[in-house]
C-alpha positions as CSV (number, residue, x, y, z in Angstrom):
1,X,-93.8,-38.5,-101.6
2,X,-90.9,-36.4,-102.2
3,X,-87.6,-37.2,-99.8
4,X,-85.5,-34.3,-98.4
5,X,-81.8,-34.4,-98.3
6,X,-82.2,-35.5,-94.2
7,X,-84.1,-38.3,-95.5
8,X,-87.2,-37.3,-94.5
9,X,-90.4,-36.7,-96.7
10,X,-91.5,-33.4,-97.0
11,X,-94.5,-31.6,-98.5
12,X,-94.3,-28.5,-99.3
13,X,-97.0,-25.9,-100.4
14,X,-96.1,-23.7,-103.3
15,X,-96.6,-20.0,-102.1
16,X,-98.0,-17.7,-104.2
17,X,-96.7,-14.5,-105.7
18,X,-98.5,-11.7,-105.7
19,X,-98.1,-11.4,-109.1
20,X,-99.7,-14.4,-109.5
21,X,-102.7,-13.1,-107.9
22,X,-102.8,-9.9,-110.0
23,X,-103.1,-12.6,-113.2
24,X,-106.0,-14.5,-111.7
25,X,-110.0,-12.7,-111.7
26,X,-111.3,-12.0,-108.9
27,X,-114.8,-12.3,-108.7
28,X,-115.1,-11.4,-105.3
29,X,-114.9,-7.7,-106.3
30,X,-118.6,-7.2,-106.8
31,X,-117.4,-3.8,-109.0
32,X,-120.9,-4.6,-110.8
33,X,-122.8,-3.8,-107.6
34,X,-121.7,-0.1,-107.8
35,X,-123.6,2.1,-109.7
36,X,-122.7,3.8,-112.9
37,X,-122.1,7.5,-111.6
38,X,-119.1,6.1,-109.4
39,X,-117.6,3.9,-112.0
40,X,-117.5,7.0,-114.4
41,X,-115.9,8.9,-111.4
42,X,-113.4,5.7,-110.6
43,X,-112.5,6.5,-114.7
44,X,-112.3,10.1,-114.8
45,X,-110.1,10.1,-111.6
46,X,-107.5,8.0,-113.2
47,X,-108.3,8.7,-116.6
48,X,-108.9,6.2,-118.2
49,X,-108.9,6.0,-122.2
50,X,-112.3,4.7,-123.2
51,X,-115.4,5.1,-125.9
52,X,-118.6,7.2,-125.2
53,X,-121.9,5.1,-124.6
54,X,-120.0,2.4,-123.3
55,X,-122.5,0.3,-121.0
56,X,-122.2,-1.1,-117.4
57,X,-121.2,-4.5,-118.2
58,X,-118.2,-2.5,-120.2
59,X,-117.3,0.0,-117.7
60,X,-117.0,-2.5,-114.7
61,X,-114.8,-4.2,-117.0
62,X,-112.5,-1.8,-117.8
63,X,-112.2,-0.7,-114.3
64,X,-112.3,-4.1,-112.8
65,X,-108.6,-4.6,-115.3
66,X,-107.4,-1.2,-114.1
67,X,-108.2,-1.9,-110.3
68,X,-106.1,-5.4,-110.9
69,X,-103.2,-3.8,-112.2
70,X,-103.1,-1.4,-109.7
71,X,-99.5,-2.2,-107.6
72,X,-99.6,-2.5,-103.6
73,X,-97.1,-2.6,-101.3
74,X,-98.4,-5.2,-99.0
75,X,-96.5,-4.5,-95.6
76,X,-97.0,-0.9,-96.5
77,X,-100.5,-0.9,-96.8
78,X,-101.0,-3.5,-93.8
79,X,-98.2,-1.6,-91.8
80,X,-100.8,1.7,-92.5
81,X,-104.0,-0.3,-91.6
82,X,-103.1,-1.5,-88.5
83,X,-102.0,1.6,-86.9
84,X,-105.5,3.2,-87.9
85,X,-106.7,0.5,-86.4
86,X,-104.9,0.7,-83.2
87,X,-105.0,4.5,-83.1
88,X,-109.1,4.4,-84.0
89,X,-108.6,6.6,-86.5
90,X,-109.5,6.5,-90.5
91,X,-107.9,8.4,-93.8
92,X,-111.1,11.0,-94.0
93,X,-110.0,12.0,-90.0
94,X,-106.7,13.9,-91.8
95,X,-108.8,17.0,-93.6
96,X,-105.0,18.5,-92.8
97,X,-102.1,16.2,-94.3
98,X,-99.2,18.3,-92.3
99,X,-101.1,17.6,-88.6
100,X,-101.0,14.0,-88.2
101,X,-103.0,14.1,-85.0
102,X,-106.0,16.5,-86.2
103,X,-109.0,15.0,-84.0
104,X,-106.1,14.4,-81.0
105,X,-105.1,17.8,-80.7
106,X,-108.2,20.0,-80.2
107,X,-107.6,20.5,-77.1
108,X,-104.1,21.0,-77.1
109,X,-104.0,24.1,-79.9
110,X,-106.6,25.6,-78.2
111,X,-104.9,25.2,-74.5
112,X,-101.9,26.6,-76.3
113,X,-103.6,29.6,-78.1
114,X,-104.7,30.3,-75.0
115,X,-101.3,30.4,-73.3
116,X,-99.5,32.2,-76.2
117,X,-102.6,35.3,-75.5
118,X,-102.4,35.3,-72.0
119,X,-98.6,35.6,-72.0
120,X,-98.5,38.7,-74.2
């Protein structure tokens, strides 16, 4: 066993990076589960450069490579997830990207239309 400078043994667990993780296949993905229509959507949205005819097996693999290399921001995306979690709320709920609180206010705009008529 290793020895610290106190003295003492120590064990420590190498930590992964994440771009160790990005190297290693993921088979947990299950991309081969979806069907073809949405993997040629997945490819037209980011465009990705490919042959015609290609089949299934092919496609999920060329959008399994692109999905890998796709950067995150961990603490941004978990920062994101867990206040829609905490404010029971989901990305489709924001149909309008400049009101934050679109299904919160319904009440309020209309209270406040309301208010603007009456005072003219």
């Amino acid at each position: 066993m290793p020895v610290d400078s106190s003295g003492h043994g120590s064990k420590k667990r190498k930590r992964k990076d994440s771009t160790d993780r990005e190297r290693s296949h993921d088979p947990l993905l299950g991309l081969e589960q979806l069907q073809m229509n949405t993997l040629r959507r997945y490819k037209k949205y980011y465009k990705l450069q490919t042959r015609q005819g290609l089949s299934k097996a092919q496609l999920v693999e060329t959008v399994n490579k692109h999905f890998i290399s796709m950067p995150v921001n961990e603490k941004e995306a978990l920062t994101y997830f867990i206040y829609m979690v905490k404010t029971n709320r989901n990305r489709l709920d924001n149909k309008d990207a400049g009101n934050v609180n679109n299904n919160n206010n319904s009440d309020e705009s209309s209270r406040d239309s309301r208010m603007k008529t009456e005072n003219k």
